[in-house]
ZAMARGU-4260 file (C-alpha; in steps of 0.2 Angstrom, whole numbers, plus 5000, padded with zeros to 4 digits):
<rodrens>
0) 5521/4273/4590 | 5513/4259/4584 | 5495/4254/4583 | 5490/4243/4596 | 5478/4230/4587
5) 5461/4225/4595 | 5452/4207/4591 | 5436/4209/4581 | 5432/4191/4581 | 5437/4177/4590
10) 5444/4160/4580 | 5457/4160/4568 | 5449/4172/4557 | 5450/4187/4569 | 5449/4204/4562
15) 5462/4217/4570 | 5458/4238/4571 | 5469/4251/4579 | 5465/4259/4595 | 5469/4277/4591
20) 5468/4285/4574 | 5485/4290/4564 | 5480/4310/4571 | 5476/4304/4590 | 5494/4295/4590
25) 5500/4311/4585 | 5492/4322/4597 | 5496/4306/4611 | 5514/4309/4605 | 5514/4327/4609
30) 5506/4329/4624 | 5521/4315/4630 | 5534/4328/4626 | 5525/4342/4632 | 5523/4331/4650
35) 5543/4328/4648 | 5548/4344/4645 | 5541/4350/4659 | 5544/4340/4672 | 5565/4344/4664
40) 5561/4361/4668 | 5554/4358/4686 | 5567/4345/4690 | 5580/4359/4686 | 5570/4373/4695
45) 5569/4361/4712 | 5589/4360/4708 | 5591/4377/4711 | 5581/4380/4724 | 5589/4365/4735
50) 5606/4374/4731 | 5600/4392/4736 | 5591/4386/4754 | 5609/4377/4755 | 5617/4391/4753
55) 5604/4399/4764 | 5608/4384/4779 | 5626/4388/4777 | 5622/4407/4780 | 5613/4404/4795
60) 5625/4391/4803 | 5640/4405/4800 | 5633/4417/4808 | 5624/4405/4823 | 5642/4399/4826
65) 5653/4419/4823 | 5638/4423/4837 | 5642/4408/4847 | 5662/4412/4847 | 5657/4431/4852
70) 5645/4427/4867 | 5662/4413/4874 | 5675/4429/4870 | 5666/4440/4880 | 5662/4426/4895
75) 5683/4423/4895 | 5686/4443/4895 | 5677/4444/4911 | 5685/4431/4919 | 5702/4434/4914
80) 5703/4453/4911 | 5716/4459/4900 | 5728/4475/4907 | 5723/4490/4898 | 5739/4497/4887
85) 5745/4512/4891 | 5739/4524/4879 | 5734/4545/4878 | 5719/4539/4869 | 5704/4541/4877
90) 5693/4534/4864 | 5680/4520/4871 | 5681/4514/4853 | 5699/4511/4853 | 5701/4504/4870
95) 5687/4489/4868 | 5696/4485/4851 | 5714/4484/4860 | 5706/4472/4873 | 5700/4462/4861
100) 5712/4460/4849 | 5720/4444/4858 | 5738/4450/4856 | 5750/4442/4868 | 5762/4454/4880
105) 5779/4440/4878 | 5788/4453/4892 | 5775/4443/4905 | 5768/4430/4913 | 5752/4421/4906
110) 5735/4417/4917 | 5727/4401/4917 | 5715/4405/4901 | 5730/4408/4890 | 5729/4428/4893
115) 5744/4438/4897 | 5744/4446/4914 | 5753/4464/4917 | 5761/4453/4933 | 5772/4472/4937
120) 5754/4483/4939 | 5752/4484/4957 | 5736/4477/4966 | 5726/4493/4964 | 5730/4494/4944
125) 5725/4477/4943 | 5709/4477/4952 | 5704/4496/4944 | 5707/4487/4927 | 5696/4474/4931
130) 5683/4484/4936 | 5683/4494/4921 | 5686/4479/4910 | 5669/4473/4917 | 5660/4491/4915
135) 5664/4490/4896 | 5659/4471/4894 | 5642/4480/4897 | 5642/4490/4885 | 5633/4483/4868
140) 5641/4478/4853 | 5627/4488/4844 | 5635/4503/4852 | 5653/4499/4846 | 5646/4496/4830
145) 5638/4513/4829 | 5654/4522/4837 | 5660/4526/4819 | 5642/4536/4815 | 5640/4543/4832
150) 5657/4551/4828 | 5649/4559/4811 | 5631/4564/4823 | 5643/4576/4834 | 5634/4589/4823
155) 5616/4586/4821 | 5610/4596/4807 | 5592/4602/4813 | 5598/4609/4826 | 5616/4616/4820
160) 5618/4614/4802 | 5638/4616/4794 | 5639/4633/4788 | 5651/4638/4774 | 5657/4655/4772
165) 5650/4664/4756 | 5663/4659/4745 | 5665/4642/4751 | 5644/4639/4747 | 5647/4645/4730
170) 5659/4635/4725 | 5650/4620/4731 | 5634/4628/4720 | 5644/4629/4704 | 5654/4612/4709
175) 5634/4604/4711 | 5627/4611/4695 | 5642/4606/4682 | 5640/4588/4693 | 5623/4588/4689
180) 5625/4593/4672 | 5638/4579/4666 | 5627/4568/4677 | 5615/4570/4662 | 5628/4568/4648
185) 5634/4555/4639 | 5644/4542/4646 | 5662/4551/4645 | 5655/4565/4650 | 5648/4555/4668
190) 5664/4548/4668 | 5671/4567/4670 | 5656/4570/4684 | 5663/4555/4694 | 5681/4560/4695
195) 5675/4578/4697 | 5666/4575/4713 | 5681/4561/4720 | 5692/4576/4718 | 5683/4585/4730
200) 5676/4574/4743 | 5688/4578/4756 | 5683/4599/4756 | 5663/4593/4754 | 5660/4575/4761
205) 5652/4583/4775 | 5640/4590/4765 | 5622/4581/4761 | 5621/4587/4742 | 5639/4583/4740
210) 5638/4565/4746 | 5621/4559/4739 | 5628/4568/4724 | 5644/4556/4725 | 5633/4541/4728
215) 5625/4544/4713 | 5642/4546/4701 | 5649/4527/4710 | 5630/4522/4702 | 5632/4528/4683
220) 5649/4524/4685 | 5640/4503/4687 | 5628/4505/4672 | 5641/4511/4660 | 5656/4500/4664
225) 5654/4483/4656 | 5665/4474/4670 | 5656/4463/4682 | 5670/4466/4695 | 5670/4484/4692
230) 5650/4485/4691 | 5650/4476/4708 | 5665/4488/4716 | 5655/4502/4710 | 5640/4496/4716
235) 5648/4493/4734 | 5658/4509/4736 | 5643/4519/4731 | 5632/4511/4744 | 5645/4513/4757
240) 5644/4530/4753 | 5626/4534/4755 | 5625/4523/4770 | 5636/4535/4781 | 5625/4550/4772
245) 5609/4541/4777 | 5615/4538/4796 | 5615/4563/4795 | 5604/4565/4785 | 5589/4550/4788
250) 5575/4565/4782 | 5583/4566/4766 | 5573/4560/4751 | 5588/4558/4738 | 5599/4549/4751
255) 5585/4535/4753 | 5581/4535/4734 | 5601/4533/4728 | 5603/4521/4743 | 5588/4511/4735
260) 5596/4511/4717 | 5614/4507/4723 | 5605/4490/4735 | 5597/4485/4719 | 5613/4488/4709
265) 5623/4475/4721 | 5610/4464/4722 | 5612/4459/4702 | 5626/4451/4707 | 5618/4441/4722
270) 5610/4425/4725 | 5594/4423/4725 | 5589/4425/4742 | 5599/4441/4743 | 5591/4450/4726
275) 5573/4445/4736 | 5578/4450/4753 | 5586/4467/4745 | 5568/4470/4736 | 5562/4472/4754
280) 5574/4486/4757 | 5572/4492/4739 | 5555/4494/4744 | 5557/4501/4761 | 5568/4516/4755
285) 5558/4521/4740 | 5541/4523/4752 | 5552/4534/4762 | 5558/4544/4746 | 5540/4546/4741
290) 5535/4551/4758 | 5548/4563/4762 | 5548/4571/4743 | 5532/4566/4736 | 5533/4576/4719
295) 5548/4569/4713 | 5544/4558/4697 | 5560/4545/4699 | 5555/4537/4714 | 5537/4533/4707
300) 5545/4527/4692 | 5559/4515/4703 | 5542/4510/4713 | 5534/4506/4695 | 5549/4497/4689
305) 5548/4487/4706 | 5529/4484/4708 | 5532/4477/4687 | 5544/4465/4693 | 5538/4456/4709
310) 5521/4455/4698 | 5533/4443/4686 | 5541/4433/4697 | 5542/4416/4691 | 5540/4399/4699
315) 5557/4398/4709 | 5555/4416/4715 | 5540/4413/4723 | 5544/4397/4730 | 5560/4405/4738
320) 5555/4421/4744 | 5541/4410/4755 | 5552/4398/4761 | 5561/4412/4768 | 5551/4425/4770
325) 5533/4428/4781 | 5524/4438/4769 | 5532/4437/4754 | 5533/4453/4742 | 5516/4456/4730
330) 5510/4469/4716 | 5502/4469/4702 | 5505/4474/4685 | 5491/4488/4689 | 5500/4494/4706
335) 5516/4495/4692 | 5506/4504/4681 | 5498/4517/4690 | 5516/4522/4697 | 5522/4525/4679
340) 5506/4534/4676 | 5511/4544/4690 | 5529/4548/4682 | 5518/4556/4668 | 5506/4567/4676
345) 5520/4575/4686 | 5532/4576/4672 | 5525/4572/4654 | 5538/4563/4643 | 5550/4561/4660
350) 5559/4545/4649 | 5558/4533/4635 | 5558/4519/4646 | 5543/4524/4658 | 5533/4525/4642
355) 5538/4507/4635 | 5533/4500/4652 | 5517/4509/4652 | 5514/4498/4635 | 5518/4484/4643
360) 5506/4485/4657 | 5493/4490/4647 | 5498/4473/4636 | 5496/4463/4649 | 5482/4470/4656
365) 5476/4464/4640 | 5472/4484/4633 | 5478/4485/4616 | 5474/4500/4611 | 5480/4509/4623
370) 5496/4500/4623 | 5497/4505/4604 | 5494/4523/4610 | 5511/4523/4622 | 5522/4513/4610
375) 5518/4527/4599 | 5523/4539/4612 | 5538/4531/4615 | 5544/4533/4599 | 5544/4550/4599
380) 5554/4552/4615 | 5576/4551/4611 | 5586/4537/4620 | 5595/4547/4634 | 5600/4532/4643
385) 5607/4517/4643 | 5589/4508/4648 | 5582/4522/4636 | 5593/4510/4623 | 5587/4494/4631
390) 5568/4498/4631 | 5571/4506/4611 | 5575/4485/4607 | 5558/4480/4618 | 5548/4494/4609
395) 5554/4485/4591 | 5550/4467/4597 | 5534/4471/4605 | 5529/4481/4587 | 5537/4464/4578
400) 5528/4452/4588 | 5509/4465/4587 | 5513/4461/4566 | 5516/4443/4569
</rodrens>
């Protein structure tokens, strides 16, 4: 940048002087780039976020018009009524399904709308089927949906729990306990826990502690592959599992903790607005693990791991989560800490990575001390874990960075 020069005195003899010093040039220069640099950054973050509420609009418009096609099937099958096949299912289920599925008799006749007729049913068949047809256009799609978990409430287990003769319940302890045990080995070793309890879901997949249990093998199945197709299968599998465990068993705290984990698993591999939306439900089912099992130590770590999170949302976060969102999520990195403070007082040393996390809390609260106090107390806990591992590498930058 050059100097600008500056008449001292008018005429022909005019003495010239810079308006900035060599230093101020130099600090003008920077404070350009600084400026440019971030409005890059902005201009990219805006670029993302136009492309997620795109995607977002897309979204909407899908389901407004899948919504739209539903409500104009249902309006045709009440006008034009299709004849009820001939089946020795009784099933509501299967019979809604069948008269929905829109495949042409060829052997008959076809109505005005385009629907075969059963033109060879006599008057009364066809008016009884009309008359039931309407009944069942009644009936919500909300109970359809269900019909797959009504089937699996038949036996509510308050009021009459599955009993296993004496052998059968100890097999299913001694199948739990080596389950839980490889659960907490190595990665060859969960691998061996995961195929363990696959080959035995069909004698114990009605069973609460076998399921959530199950759940639990598809999640550390996720964390140890290093696929992104397999982590997402996993991911999706497991959730699908605890889903039809949470739909018997809604009072049970594991069910809604694993059910939490798998969500948060899925949603790595999410757009944006999913990984917010599921931290709402991430959120939801932790409360209810804490609520329902207040004593156990992983759901306040999960709930501290969260809290530490949404505190360090960045810019584009924030912007998305209230364009779609009311209220969007808020805590603080003291909410996050006092959780993992929790993990300690009911189990001293529960992992390495709740103790690297209480370090950062406490250096971002801007406590040094004390965060010099839990890196050291991390360092004498072993790495059991694969985040175990991942918070070892944060422990050594933070100590790098507190010599810098």
């Amino acid at each position: 940048m050059s100097r600008v020069p500056v008449p001292v005195e008018a005429g022909d003899g005019a003495m010239y002087a810079p308006l900035l010093t060599r230093d101020e040039q130099v600090d003008v220069l920077e404070r350009l780039d600084f400026v440019l640099r971030n409005i890059s950054e902005l201009r990219k973050e805006v670029e993302e976020l136009r492309s997620s509420l795109q995607h977002l609009a897309a979204e909407i418009i899908a389901d407004v018009r899948s919504h739209l096609e539903e409500t104009q099937k249902v309006t045709r099958r009440r006008r034009f009524p299709f004849p009820r096949e001939r089946s020795d299912s009784t099933g509501s289920s299967s019979i809604y399904f069948t008269a929905s599925s829109g495949t042409a008799n060829t052997d008959d006749g076809e109505s005005e709308g385009g629907y075969t007729t059963a033109n060879a049913e006599s008057d009364y068949d066809r008016e009884s089927e009309r008359e039931s047809e309407e009944g069942e256009d009644e009936v919500s799609c909300e109970t359809v949906r269900t019909a797959r978990r009504d089937s699996l409430d038949l036996v509510n287990e308050d009021e009459a729990p599955l009993i296993l003769d004496s052998s059968l319940e100890e097999e299913l302890g001694q199948l739990l306990q080596q389950a839980d045990r490889l659960h907490n080995g190595d990665e060859q070793e969960k691998r061996e826990g995961f195929q363990l309890l696959l080959n035995n879901k069909l004698a114990y997949a009605d069973q609460k502690d076998f399921l959530w249990r199950l759940a639990r093998a598809h999640s550390d199945m996720c964390e140890i592959t290093e696929d992104a197709d397999e982590k997402r299968s996993y991911a999706s599998d497991g959730k699908e599992e605890i889903e039809i465990a949470l739909q018997k068993w809604d009072q049970s705290a594991e069910c809604h903790q694993w059910y939490a984990i798998l969500c948060g698993q899925l949603s790595e591999h999410e757009s944006i607005q999913k990984r917010i939306q599921t931290g709402y439900v991430f959120k939801e089912h932790i409360d209810k693990a804490i609520e329902l099992k207040p004593e156990d130590p992983q759901s306040y770590y999960l709930l501290g791991r969260w809290c530490y999170q949404v505190s360090h949302l960045g810019w584009l976060e924030k912007k998305t989560a209230s364009a779609l969102f009311e209220a969007p999520p808020t805590a603080t990195v003291q909410d996050a800490l006092q959780n993992f403070l929790r993990v300690e007082e009911l189990s001293p040393g529960f992992s390495k990575a709740g103790r690297v996390y209480i370090a950062k809390c406490y250096r971002d609260l801007g406590n040094n001390s004390a965060a010099v106090l839990w890196m050291n107390l991390a360092s004498e806990l072993p790495a059991n874990t694969k985040e175990d591992a991942e918070s070892e590498r944060e422990l050594e930058e933070m100590r790098s960075a507190w010599e810098e």
